[in-house]
Backbone as a ProteinNet text record, in pm:
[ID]
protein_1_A
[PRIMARY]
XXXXXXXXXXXXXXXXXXXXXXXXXXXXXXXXXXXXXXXXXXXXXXXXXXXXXXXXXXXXXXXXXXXXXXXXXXXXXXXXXXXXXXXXXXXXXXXXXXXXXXXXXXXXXXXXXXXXXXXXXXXXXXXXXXXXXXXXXXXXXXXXXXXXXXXXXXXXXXXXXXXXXXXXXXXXXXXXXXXXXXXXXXXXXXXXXXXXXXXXXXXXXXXXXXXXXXXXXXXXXXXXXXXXXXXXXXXXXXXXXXXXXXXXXXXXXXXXXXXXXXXXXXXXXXXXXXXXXXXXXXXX
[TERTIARY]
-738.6	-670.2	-770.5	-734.3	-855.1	-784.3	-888.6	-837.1	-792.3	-867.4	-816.5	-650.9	-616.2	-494.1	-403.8	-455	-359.8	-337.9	-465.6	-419.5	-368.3	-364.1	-258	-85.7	-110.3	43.4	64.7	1.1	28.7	61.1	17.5	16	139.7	205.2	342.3	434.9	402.4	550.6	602.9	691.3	778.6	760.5	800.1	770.7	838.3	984.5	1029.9	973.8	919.4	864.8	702.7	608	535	554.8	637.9	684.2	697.2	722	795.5	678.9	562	424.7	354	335.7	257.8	326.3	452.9	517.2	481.2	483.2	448.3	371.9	247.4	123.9	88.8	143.1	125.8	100	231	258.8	170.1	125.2	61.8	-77.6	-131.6	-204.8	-224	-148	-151.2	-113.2	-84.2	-95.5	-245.8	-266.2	-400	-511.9	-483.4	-641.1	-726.7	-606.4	-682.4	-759.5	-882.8	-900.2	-791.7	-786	-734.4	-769.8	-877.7	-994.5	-909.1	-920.3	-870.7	-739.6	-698	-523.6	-490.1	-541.7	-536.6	-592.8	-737.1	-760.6	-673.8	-610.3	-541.7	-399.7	-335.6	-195.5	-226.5	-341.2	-359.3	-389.6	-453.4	-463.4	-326	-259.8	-133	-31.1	-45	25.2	-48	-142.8	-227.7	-171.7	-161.9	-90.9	-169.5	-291.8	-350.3	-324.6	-247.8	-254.7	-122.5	-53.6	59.6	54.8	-100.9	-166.4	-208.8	-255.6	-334.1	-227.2	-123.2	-16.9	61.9	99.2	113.5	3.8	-93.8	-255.3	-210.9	-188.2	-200.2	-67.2	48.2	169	133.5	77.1	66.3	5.7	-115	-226.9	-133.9	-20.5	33.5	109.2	162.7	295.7	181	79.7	3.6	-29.8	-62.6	-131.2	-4.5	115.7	210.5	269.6	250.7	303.9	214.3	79.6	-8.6	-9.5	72.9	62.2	183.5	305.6	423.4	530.6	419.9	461.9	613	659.4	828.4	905	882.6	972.1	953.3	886.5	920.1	976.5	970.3	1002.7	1189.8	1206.4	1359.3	1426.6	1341	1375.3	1399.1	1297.4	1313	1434.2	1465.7	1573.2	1703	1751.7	1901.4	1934.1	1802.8	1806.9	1793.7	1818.8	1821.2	1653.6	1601.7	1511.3	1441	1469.6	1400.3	1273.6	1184.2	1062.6	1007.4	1054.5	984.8	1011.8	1122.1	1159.2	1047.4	993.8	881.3	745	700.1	572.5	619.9	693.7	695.9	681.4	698.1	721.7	642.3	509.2	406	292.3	213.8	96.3	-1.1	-105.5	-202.9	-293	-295.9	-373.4	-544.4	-639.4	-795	-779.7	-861.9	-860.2	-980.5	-1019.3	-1161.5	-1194.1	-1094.2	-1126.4	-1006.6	-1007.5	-919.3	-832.3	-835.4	-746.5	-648.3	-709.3	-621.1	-530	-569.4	-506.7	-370.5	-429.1	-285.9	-219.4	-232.1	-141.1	-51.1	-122	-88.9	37.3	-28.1	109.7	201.9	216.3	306.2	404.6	359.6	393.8	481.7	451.2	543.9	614.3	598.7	700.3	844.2	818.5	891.4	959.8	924.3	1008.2	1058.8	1018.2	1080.6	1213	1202.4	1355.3	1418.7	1393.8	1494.6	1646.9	1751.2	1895	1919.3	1830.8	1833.6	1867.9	1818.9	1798.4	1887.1	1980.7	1975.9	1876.5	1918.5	1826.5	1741.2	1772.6	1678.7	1569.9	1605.9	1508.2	1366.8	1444	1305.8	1236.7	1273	1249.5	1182	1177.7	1082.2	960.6	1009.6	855.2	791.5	817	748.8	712.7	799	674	582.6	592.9	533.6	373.9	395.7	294	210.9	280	220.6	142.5	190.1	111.6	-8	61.9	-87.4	-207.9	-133.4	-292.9	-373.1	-289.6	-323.6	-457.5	-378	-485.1	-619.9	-599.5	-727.3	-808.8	-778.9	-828.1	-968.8	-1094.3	-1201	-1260.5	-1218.4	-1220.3	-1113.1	-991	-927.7	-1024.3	-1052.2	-1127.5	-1247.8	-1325.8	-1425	-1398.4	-1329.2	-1225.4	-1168.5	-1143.6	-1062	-1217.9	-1290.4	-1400.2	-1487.1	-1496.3	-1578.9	-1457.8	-1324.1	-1279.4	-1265.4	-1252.7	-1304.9	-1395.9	-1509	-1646.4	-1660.7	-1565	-1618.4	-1527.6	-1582	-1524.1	-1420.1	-1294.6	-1204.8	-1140.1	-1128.7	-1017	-1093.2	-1215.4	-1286.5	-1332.1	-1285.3	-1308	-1300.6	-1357.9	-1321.8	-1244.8	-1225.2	-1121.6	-991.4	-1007.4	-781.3	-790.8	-857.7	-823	-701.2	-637.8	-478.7	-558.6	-643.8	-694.9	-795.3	-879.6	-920.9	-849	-734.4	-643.5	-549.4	-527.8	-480	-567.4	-656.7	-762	-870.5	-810.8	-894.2	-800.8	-823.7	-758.9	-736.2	-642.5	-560.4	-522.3	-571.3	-566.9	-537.5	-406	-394.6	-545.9	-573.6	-649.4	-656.5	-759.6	-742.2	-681.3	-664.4	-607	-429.9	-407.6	-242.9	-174.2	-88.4	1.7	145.1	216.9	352.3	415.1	571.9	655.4	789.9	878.2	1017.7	1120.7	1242.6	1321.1	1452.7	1515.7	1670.5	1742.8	1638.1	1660.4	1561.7	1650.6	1590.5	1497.1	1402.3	1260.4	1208.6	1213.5	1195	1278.7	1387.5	1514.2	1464.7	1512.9	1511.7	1556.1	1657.8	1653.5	1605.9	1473.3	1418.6	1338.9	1377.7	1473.6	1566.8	1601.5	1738.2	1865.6	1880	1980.1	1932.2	1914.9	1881.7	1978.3	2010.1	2093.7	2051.9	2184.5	2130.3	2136.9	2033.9	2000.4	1861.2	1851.1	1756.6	1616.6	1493.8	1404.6	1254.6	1231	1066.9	933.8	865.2	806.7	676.8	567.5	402	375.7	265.5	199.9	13.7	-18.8	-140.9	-238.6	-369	-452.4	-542.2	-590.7	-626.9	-761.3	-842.2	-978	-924.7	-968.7	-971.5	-777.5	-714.6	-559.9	-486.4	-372.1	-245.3	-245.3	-208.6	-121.3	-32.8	-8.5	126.1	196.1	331.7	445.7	570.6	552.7	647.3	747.7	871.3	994.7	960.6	920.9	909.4	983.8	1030.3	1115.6	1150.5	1243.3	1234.8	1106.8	1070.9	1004.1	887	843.2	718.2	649.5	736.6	721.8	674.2	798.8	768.4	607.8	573.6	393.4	312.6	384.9	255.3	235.8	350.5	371	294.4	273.8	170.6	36.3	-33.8	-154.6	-219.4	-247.3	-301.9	-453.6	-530.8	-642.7	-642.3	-530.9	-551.3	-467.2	-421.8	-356.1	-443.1	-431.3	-482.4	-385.9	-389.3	-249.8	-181.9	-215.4	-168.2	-58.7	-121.3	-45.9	95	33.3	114.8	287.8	233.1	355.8	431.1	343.8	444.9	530.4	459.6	590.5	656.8	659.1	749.3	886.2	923.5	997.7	1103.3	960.5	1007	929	959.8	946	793.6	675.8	545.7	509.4	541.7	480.6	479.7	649.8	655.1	579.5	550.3	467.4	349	342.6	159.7	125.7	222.7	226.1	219.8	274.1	334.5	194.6	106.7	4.9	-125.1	-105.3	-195	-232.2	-116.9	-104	-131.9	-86.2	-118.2	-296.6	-342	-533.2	-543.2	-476	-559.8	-550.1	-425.2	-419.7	-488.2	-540.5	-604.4	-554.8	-398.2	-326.9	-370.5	-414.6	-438.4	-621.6	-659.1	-798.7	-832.1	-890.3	-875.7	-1049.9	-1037.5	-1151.2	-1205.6	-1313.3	-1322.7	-1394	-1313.9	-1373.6	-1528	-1605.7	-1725.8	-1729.3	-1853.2	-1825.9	-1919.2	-1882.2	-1961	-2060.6	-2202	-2324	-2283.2	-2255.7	-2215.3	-2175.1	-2107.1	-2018.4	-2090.4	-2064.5	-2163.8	-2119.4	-2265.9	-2269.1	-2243.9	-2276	-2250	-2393	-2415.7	-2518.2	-2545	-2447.5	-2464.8	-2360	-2459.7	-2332.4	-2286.9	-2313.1	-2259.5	-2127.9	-2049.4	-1905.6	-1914.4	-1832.6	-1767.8	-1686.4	-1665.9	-1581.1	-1533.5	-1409	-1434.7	-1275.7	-1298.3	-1152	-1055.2	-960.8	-865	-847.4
1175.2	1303.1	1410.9	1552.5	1624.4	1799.8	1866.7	1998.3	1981.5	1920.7	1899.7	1890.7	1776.7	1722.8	1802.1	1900.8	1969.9	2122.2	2136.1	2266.6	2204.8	2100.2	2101.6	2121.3	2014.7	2019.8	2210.6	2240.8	2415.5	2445.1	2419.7	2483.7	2467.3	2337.7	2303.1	2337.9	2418	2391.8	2515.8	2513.5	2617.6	2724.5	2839.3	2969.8	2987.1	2903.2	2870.5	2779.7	2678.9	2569.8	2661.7	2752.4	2773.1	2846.8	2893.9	3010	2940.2	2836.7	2728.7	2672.3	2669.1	2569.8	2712.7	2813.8	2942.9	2950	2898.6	2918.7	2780	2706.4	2587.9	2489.8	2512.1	2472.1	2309.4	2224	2107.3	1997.7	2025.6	1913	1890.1	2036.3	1999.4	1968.5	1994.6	1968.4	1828.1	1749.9	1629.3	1506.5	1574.1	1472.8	1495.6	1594.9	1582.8	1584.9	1586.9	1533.6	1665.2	1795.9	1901.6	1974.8	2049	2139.7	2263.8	2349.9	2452.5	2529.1	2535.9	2666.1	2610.7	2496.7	2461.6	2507	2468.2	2486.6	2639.9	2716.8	2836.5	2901.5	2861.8	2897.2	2882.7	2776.1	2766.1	2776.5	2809.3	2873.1	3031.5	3104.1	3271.2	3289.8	3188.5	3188.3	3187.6	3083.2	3088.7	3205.9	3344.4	3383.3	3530.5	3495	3578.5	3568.2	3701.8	3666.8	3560.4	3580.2	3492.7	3322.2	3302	3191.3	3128.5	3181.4	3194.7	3132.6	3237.3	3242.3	3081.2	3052.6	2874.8	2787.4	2811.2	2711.1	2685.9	2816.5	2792.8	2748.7	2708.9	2667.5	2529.7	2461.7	2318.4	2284.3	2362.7	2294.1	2261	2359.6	2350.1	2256.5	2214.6	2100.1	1994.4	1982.7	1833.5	1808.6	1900.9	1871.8	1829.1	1908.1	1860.3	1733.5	1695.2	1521.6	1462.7	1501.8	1419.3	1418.6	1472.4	1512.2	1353.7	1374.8	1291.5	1168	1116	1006.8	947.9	1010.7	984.1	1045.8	1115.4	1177.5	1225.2	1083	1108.5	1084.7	990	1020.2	1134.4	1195	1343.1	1446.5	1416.7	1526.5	1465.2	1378.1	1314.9	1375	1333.3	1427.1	1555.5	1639.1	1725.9	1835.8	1740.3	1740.9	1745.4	1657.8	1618	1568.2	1611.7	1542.5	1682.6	1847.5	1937.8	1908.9	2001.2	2024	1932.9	1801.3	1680.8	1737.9	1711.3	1733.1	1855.4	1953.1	2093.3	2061.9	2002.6	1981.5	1881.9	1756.7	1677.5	1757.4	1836.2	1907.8	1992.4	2080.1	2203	2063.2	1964.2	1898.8	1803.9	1768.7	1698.6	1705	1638.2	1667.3	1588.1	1613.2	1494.2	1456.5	1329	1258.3	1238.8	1248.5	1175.6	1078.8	1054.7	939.7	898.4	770.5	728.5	811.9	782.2	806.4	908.4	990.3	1079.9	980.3	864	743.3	707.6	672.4	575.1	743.2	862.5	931.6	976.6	958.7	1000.3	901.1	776.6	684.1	630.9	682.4	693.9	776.9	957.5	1027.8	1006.5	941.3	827.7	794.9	692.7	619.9	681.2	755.7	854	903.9	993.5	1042.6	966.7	795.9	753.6	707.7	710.8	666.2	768	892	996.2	1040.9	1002.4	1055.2	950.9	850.9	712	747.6	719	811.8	944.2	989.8	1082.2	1099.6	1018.5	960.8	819.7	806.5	670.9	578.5	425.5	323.4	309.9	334.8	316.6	386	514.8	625.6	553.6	524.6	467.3	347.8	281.3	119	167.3	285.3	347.2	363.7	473.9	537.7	400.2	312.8	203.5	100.7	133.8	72.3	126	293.1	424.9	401.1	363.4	361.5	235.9	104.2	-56.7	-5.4	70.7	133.4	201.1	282.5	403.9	312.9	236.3	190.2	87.7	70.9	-80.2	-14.2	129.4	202.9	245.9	306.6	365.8	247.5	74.3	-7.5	-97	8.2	-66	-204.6	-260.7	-405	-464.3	-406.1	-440.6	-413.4	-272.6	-215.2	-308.8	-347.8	-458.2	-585.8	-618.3	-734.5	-739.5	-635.9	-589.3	-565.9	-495.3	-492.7	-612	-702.3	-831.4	-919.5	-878.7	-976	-935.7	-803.7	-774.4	-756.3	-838.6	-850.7	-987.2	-1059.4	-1215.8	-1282	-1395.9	-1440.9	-1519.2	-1445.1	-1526.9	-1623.4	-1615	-1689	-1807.2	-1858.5	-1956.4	-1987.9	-1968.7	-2004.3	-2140.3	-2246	-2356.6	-2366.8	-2253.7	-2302.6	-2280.4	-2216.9	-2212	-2285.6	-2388.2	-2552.3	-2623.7	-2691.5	-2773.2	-2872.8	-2892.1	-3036.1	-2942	-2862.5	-2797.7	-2659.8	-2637.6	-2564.8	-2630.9	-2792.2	-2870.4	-2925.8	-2909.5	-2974.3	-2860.8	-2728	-2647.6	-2546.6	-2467.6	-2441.3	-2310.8	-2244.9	-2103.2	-2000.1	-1899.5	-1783.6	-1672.1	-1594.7	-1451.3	-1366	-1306.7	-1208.6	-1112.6	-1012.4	-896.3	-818.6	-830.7	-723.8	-716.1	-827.3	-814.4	-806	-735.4	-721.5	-800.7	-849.6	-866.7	-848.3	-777.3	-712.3	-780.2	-722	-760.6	-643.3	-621.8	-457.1	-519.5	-451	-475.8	-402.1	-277.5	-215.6	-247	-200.3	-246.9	-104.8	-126.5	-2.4	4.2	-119.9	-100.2	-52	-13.3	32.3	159.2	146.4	259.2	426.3	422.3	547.6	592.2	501.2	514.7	683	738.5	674.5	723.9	827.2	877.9	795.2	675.3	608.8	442	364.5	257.5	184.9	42	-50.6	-143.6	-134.3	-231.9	-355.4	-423	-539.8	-570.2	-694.1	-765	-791.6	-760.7	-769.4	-814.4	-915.9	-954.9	-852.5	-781.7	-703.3	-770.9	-789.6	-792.5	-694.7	-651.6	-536.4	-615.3	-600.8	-622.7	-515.3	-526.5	-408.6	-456.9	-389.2	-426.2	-301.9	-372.2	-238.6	-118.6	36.5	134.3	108.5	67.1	114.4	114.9	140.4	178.9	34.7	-25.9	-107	-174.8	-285.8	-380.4	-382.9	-349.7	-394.1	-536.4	-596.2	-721.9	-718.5	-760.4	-865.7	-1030.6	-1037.9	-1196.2	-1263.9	-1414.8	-1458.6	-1544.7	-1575	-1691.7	-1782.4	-1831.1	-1974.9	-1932.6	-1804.7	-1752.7	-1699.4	-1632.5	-1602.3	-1697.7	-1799.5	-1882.8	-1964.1	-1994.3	-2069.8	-1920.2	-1806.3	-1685.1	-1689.7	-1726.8	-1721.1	-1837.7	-1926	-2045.5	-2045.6	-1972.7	-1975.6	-1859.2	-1933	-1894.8	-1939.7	-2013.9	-2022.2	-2182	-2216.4	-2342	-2455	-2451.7	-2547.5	-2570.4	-2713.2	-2690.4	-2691.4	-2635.2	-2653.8	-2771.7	-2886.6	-3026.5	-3005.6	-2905.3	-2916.2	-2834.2	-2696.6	-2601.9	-2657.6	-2711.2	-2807.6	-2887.5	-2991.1	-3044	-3050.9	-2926	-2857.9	-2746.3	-2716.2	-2583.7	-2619.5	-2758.3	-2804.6	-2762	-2728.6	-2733.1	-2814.2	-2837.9	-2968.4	-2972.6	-3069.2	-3070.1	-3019.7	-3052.5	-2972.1	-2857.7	-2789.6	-2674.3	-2577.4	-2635.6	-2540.1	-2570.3	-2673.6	-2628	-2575.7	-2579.5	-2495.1	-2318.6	-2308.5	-2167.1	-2154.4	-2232.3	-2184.1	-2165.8	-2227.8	-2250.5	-2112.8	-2078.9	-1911.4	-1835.4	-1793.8	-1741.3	-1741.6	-1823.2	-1828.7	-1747.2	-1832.7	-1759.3	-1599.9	-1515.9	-1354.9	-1338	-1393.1	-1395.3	-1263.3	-1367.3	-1337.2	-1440.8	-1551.3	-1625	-1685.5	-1734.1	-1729.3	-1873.5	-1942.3	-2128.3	-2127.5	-2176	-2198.4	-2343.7	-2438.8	-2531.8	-2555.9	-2733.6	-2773.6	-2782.2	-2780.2	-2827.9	-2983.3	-3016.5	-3176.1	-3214	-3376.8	-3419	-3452.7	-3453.1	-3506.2	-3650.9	-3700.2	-3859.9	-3954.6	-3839.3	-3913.2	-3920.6	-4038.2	-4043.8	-3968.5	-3913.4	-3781.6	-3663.5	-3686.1	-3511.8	-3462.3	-3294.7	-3265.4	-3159.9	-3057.5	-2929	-2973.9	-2903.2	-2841.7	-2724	-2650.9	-2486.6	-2486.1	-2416.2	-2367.5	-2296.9	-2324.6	-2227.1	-2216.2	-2043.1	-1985.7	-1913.3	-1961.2	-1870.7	-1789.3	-1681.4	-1546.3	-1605.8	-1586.7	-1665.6	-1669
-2180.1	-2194.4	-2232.4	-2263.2	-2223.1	-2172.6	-2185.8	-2125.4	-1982.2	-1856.1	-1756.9	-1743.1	-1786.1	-1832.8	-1874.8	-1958.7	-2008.4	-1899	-1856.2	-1781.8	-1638.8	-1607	-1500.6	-1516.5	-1660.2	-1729.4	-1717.9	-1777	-1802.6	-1661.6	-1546.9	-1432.1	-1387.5	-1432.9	-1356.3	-1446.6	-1607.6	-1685.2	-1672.3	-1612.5	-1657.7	-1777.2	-1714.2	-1830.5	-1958.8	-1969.8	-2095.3	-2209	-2111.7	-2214.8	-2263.2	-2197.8	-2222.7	-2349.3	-2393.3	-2449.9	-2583.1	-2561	-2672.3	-2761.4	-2641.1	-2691	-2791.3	-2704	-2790.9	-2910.3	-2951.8	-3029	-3156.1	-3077.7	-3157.2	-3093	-3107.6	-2962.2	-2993.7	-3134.6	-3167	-3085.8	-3044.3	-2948.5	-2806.6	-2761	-2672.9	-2711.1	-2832.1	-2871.9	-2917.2	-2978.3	-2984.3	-2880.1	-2762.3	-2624.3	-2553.2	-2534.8	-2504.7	-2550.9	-2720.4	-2792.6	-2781.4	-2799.9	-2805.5	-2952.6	-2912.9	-3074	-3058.5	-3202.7	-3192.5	-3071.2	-3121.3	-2987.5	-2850.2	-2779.1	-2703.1	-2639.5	-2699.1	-2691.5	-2718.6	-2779.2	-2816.9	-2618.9	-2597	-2455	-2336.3	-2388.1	-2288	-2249.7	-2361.2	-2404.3	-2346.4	-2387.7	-2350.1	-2205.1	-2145.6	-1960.9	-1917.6	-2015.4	-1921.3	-1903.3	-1992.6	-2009.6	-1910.3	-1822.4	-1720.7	-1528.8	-1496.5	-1371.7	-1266.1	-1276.5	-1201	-1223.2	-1334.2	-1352.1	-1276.4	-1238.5	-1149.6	-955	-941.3	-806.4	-831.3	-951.3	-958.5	-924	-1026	-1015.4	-879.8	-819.5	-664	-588	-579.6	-557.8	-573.8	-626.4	-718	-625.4	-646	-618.4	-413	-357.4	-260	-184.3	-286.2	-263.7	-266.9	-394.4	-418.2	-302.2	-221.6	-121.3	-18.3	-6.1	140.4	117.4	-6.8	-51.3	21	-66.2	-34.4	88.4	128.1	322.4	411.8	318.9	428.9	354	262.4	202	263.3	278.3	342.3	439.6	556.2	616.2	658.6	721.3	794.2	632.6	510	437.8	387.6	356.1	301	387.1	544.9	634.1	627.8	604.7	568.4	441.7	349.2	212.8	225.4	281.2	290.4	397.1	504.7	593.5	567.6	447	409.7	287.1	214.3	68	-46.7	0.2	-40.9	-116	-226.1	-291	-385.7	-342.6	-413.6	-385.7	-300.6	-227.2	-356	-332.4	-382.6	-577.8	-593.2	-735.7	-811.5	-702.8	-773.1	-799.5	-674.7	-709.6	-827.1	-852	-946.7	-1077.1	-1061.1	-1214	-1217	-1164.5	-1143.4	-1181.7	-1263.3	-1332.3	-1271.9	-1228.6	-1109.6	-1237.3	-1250.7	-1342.1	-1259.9	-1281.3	-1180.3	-1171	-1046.9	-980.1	-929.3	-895.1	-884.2	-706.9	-609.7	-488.3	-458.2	-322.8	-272	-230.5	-190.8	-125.5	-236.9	-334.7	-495.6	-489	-550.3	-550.1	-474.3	-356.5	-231.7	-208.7	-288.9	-275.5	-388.9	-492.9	-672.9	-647.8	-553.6	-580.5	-494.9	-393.2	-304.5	-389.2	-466.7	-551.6	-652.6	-705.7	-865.3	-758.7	-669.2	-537.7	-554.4	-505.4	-466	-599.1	-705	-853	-861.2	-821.8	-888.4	-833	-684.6	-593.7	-582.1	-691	-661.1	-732.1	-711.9	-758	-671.3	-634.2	-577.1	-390	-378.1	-209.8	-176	-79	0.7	-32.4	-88.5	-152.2	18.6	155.9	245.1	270.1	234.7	237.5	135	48.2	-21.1	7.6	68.1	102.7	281.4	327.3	408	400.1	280.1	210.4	139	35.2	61.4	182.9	315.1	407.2	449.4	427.4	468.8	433.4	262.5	200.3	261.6	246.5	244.9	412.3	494.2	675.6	608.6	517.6	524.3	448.5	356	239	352.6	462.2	509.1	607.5	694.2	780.8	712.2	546.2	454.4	387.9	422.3	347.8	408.5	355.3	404	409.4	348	379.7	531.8	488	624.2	720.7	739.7	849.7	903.6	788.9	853	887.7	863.5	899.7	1057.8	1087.5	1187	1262.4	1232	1338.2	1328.6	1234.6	1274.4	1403.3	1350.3	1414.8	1591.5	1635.2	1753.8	1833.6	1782.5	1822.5	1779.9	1797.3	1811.3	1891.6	1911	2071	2039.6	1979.6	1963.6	2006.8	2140.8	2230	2256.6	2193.8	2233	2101	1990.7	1886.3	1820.3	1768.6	1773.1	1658.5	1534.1	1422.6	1518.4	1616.7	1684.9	1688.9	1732.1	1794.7	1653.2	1745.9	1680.3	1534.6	1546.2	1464.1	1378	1437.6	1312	1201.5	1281	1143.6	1088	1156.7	1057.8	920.5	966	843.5	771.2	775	701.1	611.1	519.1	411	515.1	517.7	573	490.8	501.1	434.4	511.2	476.6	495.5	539.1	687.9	694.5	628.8	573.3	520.6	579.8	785.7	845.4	814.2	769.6	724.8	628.6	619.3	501.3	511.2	431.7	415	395	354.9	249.1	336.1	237.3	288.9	163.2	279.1	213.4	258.8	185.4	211.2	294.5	391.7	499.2	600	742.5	845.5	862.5	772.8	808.5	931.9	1024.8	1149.9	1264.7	1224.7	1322.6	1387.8	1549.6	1590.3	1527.3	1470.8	1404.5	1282.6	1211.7	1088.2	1065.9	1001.5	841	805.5	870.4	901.9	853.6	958.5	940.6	934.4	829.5	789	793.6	900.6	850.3	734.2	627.3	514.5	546.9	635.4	673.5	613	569.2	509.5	611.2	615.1	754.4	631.2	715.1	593.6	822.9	735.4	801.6	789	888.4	862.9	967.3	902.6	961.2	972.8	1077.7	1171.8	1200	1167.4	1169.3	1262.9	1413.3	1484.7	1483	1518.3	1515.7	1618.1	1568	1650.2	1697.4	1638.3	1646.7	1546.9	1536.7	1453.8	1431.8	1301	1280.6	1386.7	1409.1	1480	1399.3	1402.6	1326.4	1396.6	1301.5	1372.1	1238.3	1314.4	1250.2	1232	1118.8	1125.6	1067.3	1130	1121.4	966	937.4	799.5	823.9	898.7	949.5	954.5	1044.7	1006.6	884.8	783.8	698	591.4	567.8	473.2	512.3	635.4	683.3	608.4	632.8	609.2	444.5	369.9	206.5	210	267.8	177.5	264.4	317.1	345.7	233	125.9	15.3	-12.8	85.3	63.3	-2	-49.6	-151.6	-49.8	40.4	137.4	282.5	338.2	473.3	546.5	700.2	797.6	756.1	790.6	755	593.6	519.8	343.3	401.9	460.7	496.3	575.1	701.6	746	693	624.9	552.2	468.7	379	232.1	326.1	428.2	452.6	507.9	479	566.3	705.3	793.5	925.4	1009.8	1091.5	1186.7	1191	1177.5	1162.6	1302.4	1416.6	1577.2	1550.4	1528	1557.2	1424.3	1324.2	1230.2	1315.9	1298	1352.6	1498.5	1599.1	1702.9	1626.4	1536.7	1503.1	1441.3	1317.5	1262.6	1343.1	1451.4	1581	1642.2	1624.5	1706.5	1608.2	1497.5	1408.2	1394.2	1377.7	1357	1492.7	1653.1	1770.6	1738.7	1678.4	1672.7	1565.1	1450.6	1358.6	1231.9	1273.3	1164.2	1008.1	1050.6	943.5	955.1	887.6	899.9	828.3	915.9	874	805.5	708.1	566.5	597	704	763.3	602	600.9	435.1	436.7	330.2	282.6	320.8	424.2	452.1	301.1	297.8	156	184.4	107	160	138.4	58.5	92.5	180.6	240.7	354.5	463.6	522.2	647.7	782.7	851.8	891.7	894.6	728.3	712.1	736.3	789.4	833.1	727.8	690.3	636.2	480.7	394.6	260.7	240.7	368.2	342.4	446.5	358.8	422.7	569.7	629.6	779	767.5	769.1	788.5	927.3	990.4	1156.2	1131	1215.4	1198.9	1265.9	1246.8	1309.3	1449.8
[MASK]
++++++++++++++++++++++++++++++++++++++++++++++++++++++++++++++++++++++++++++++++++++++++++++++++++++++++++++++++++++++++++++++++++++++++++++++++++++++++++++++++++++++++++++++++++++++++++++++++++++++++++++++++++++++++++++++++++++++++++++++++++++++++++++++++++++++++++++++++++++++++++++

């Protein structure tokens, strides 16, 4: 906490409450760990027209953050949800942030706590897939992930093979995400009009494109929830109880799109013909 802190608070409070603090400046003084001098500076700016020109400055910046953090839900909010939208910036204090990314996704985030009661429970279960798309497109690790994995010769890869993703540990790619909403976020008329239908969503990051969005099924889902790195195909099939072919047909495919990514074990030097003690790892 800090002068920063506090002169944003100043920028967004209202001219009654300011009135209240010059009057009795304590309080703001004791949230932000201010000196007199301090708080005194910054109680007398506020009461300057230019400081007016700032605060519309700030509020304007927050809506553009938030525009590009959640584009169509706010253009929804803002469509049929009267003055939610304009009511969060005027009452928003931007805390720092390490990167411009953590930031525009931080105020995503308070966004969407803040118009909850306020909005259709789908509207929000949007803007959280809104967000889980955007962090997935700004996430540099995905990104290299996604470009190692389109510059290698997948379709001839020997971890797809049936016998070696039965016998190697399977892990979630970085290029994918998972979630699941109690609206159909993928419906043609999103987000407008959300059927309250239950949908588990993965989203796919493919180099140099948008995200894939799929509906995945119970059956797929539950193989995608246990490739945790600590199971091999062979573990995976057999606790998911569905039929051992058809999982491992299903996890089979999964490595070839390199939705999942097979962890080939460490052979033992003990064991006879082992050649190497270093791990292979191949993209799915």
């Amino acid at each position: 906490m800090g002068v920063r802190e506090a002169l944003a608070e100043i920028l967004t409070t209202p001219a009654i409450v300011l009135a209240q603090w010059r009057e009795h400046p304590q309080s703001l003084r004791d949230r932000h760990q201010l000196s007199q001098a301090e708080a005194d500076m910054l109680l007398t700016a506020a009461t300057h027209a230019g400081c007016q020109v700032t605060a519309d400055q700030v509020r304007f910046k927050l809506r553009t953050a938030l525009e590009c953090a959640l584009p169509r839900t706010v253009a929804e909010a803002d469509a049929r949800h009267g003055p939610v939208v304009e009511e969060f910036v005027r009452n928003t204090v931007r805390r720092p942030f390490l990167d411009k990314e953590t930031a525009l996704f931080a105020l995503g985030d308070t966004f969407l706590a803040w118009i909850a009661g306020q909005v259709p429970d789908g509207l929000i279960d949007f803007g959280q897939f809104e967000l889980v798309r955007n962090r997935l497109v700004h996430d540099p690790v995905a990104a290299e992930a996604a470009r190692t994995w389109a510059h290698t010769d997948h379709g001839t890869s020997p971890a797809a093979g049936r016998e070696q993703v039965a016998r190697s540990r399977l892990t979630l790619s970085a290029t994918v995400r998972l979630a699941a909403y109690d609206h159909d976020v993928t419906a043609v008329q999103a987000p407008r009009n959300l059927p309250r239908q239950p949908v588990h969503v993965m989203l796919h990051r493919r180099w140099k494109q948008p995200p894939r969005i799929y509906r995945a099924g119970m059956g797929t889902t539950l193989l995608l929830s246990l490739c945790d790195g600590t199971r091999t195909g062979s573990d995976i099939a057999g606790i998911s109880g569905i039929e051992a072919g058809a999982a491992m047909d299903t996890l089979q495919r999964l490595a070839k799109a390199g939705v999942v990514t097979p962890n080939l074990p460490i052979p033992n030097p003990a064991s006879p013909g082992a050649t190497s003690t270093g791990g292979n790892t191949h993209p799915g």
